[in-house]
C-alpha positions in Angstrom: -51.1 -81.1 284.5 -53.2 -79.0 287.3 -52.5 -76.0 285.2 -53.3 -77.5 281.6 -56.6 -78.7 283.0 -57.4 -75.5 284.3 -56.8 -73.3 281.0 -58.0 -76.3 279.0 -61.3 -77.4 281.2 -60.8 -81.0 279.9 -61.7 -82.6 282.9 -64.7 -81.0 284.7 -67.2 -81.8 287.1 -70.7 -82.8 285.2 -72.9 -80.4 283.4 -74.6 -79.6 280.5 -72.1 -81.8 278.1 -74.7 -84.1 277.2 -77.1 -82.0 275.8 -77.9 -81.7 272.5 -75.8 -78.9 270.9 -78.2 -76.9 268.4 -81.8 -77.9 270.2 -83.3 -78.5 267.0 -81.8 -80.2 263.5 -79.5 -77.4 261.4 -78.7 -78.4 258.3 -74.9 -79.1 257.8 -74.5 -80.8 260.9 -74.7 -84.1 262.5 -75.1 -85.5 266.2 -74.5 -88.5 267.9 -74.6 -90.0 271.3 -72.8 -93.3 271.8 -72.4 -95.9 274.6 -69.3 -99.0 274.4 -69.5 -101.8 277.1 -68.3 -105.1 277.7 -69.4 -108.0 279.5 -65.9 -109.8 279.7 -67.5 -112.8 281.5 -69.9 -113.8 278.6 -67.6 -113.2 276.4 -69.6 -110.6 274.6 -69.4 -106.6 273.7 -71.8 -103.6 272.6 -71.6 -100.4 271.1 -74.7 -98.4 270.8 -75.2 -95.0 268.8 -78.5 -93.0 268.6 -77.7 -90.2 265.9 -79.3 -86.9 264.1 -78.0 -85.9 260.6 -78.9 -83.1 259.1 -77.3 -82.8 255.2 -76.6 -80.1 253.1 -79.0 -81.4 250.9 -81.8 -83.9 251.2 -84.0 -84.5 254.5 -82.9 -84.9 257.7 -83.5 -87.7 259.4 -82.7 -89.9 262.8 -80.5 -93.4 262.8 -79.9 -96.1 265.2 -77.2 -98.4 265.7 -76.7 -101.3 267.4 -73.4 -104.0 267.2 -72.7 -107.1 268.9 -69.5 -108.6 269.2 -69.3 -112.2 269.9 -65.3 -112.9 271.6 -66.6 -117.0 271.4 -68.3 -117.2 268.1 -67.1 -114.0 265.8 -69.2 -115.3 263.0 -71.9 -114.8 265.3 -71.2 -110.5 265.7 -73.7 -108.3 263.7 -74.5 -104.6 263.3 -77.4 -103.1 262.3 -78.4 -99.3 261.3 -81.9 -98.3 260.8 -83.2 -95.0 259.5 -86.1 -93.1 260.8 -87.8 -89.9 259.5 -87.7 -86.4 261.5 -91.1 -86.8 262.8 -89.5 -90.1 264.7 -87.0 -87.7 266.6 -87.5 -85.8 270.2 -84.8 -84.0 271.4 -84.4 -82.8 274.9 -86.9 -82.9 278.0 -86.8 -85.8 280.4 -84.5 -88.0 277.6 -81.5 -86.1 275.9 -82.8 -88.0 272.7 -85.6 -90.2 271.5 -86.0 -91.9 268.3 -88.8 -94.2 267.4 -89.1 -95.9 270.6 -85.6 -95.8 271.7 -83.8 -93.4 274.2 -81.2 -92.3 275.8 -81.3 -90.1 279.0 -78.5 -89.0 281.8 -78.2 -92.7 283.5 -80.6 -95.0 281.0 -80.2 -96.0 277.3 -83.6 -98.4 275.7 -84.0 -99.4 272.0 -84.0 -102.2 269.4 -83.6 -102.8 266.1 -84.2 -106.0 263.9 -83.6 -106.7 260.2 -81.3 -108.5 257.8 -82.0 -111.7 259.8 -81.2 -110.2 263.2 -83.0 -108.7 266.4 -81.2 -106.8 269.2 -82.5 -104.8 271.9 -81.2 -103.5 275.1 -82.2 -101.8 278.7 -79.4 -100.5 280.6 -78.7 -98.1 283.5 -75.8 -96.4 284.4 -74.8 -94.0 287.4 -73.3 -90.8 285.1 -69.7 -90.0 285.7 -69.2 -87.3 288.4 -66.6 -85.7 285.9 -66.5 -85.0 282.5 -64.0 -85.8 279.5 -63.2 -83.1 277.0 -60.3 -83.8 274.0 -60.1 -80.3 273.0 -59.5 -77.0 275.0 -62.5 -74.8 276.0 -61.1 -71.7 273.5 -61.5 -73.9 270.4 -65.0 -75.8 270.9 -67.5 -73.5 269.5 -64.6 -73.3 266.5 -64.1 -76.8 266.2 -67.8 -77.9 265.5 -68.5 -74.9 263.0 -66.0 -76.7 260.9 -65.0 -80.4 261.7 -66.4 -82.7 265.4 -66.0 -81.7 268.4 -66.1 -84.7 270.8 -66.7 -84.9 274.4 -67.2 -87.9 277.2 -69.6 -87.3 279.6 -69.1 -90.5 281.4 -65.8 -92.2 280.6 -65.7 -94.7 283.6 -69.1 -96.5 283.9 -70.5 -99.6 285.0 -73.7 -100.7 283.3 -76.9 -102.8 284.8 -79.4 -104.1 282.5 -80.5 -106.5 279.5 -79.0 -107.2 276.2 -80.8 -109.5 273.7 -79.2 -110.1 270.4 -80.7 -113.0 268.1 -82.5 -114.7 271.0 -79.4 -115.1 273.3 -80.0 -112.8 276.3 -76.6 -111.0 278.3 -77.6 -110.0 282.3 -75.2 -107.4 283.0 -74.3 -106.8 286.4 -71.3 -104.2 286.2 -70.9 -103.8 282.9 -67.6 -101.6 282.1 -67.7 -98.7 279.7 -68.5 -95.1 278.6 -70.6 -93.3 277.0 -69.6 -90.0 274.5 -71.2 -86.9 272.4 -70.1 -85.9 269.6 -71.3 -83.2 267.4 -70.3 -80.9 264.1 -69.8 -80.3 260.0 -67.5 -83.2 259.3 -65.5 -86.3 260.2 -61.5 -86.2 260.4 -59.9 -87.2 257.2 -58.8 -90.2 258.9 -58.2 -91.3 262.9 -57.7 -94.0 265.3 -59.8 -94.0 268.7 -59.3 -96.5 271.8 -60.7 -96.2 275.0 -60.9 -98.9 278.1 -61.6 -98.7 282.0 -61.5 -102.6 282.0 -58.0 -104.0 283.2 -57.1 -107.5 283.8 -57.0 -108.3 287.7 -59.3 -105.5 287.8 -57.1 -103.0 288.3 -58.7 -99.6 288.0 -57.6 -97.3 285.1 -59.2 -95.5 282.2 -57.5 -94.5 279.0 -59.3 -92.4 276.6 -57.1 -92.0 273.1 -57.6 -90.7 269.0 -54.7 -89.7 266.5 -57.0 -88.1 263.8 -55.8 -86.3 260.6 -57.3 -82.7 260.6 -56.2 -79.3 258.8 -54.7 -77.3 260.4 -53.1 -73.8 259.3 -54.0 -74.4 255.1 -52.4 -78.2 255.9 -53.2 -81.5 256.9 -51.3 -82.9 260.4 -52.2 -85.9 262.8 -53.2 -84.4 266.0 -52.9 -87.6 268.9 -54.9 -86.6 272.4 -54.9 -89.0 275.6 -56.5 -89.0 278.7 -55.3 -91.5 281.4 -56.7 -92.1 284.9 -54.4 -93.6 287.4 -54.0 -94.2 291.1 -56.8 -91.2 291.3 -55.2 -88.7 289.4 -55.8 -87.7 285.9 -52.9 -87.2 283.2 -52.8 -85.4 280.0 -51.4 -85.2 276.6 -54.0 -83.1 275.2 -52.7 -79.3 275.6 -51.8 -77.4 272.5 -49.3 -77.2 271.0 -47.7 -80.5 273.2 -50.5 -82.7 271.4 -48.6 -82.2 267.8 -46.0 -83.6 269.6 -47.6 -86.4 271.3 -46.0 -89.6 269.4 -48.2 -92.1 268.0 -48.5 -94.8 264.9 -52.1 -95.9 263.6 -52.5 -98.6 261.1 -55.3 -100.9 260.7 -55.1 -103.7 263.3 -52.8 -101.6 265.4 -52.5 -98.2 267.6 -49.4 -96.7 269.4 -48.7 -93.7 271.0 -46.9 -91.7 273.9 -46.6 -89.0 275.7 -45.1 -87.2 278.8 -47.0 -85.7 281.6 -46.7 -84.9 285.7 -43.5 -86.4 285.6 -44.4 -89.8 283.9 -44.0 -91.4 280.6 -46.8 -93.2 279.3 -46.2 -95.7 276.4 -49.1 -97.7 275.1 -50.1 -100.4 272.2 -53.7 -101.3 271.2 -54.0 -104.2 268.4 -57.6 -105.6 267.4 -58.2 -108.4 265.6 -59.6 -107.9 262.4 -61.7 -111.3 262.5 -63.7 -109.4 265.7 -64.2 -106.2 263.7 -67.5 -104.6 262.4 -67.6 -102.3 259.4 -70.1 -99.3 259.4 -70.4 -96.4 256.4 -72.1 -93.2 256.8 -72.0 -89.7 255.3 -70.7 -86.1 256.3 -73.5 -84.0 255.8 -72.1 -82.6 252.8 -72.2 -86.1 251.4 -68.2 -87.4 251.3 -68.7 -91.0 252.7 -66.4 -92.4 255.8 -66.2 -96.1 257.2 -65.0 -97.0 260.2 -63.8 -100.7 261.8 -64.6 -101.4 265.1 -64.0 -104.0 267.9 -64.7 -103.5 270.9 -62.9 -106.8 272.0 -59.2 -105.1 271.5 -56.3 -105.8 273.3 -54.6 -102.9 275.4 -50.6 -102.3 277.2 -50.2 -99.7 278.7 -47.1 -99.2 280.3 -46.2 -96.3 282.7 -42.4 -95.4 283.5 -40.9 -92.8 286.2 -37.5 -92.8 285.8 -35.9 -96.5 285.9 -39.2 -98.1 287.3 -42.4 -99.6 284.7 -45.3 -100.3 285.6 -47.7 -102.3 282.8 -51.4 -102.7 282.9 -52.8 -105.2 280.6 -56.5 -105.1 279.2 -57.1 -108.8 277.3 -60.0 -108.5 275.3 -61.7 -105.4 276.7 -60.5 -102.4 274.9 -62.5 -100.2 272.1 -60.4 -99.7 269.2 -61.8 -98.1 266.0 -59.7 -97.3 263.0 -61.8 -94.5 260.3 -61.3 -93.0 256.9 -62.7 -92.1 253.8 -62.0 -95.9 252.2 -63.5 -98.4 252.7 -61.9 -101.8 254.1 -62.3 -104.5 251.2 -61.6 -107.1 253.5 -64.7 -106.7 255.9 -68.4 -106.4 254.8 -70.7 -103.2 255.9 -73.3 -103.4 258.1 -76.4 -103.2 256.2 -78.5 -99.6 256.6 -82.1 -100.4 257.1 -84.3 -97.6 255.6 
């Protein structure tokens, strides 16, 4: 594992990995920074995504997102997305992004959004990770977001202080478990599955970061599964090419299984979502194809670790980020409406 992290650089000490990636919109590309928490005791989750999308064609332009995920009350969940034009955007400086009158900077996130009979808003803080997450090795980043995303995790083990309001019910958050990720490039994978959790029942300390995503590869299409898992203070891989072809794993909407081998261990693990606690959201590559995604961020997680004859299992009830994307859309479960 020492050795595959080293040629790989996919864990690193802190940096630059939040920045933004061109410095100014390009056209063909997109950007997003996102933050997933959960406030287990309130029965209640977020995810949070300030984005830049710059078509092929057409304007570029700024969105925010904001979901709620009720555990209690799922009727009670909501998303919203609201579009603002160019002139709304600020990128770099003291915040690594500003739209409108929302932000996001190393260790604080602010906005709020309102419409289709909802408000949310939110002020949060968060000590940055002292290490960094990367799901691809260093030789192939500048490749990978000419052509598809590359994705990064600049803090994937944080603990979040601050105010959430959503539809006049307001969440104090204390230690708020979660992460927060960058993602930048041309276009979305064909299709993938994504999980991550650092919140384990009996709190037991552990972070997991996962996707099996569909992506061409030598003129043909194969499902490339990367994991990251943090245990007992050392890091585990199943990321390194080509062992990540190899990496076993199974995604169908509500479930997630995969596996893989590394430092002498053999980690086997199961993520299942309930569709009832899922939000839907659309959006666009910039050359227009259309993707939708279902989220929860109120999955269930096993995760069970084996060396030789012995198993250990850690259990995550209700605290685990599962999304399943694609290019079709999910019949069964509305959109969240896009507020121009």
């Amino acid at each position: 594992m020492g050795l595959a992290n080293a040629l790989g650089g996919y864990v690193t000490p802190r940096g630059r990995e939040n920045l933004p990636a061109w410095g100014a919109p390009r056209r063909g590309r997109y950007e997003a920074w996102y933050l997933t928490l959960n406030a287990p005791d309130q029965g209640a989750a977020f995810w949070l995504r300030y984005t830049l999308d710059a078509p092929d064609h057409g304007d570029p332009h700024a969105e925010l997102w904001g979901h709620v995920f009720d555990a209690r009350e799922p009727a009670r969940s909501f998303g919203l997305r609201r579009r603002w034009p160019l002139a709304q955007l600020e990128l770099g400086g003291e915040r690594l992004v500003r739209i409108g009158d929302a932000a996001l900077a190393e260790g604080r996130a602010t906005g709020a959004l309102d419409g289709a009979g909802h408000e949310l808003s939110w002020d949060l803080g968060f000590a940055p990770s002292p290490r960094a997450l990367f799901m691809m090795p260093r030789g192939l980043r500048g490749l990978i977001s000419g052509r598809a995303t590359n994705w990064c995790v600049p803090n994937p083990d944080v603990r979040y202080q601050g105010r959430v309001t959503a539809d006049g019910r307001t969440f104090d958050l204390a230690s708020a478990p979660g992460q927060q990720a960058h993602l930048f490039g041309r276009r979305h994978a064909e299709a993938w599955a994504w999980l991550h959790c650092n919140a384990f029942d009996g709190d037991r300390r552990a972070v997991v970061e996962a996707v099996c995503a569909t992506v061409a590869l030598g003129g043909s299409r194969r499902d490339v599964t990367l994991v990251y898992v943090h245990h007992a203070g050392k890091d585990y891989l199943g990321q390194a090419l080509p062992g990540a072809l190899r990496n076993r794993s199974e995604r169908e909407l509500p479930e997630f299984r995969f596996g893989f081998r590394a430092g002498g261990l053999a980690f086997s693990g199961r993520a299942r979502g309930d569709p009832a606690k899922m939000l839907q959201v659309a959006y666009e590559d910039p050359d227009g194809t259309p993707s939708y995604c279902c989220n929860s961020e109120l999955a269930d997680l096993s995760l069970e670790i084996r060396k030789g004859t012995s198993a250990e299992l850690l259990v995550a009830t209700g605290t685990a980020h599962l999304e399943f994307g694609g290019r079709d859309r999910n019949e069964a479960l509305p959109v969240c409406p896009l507020i121009v």
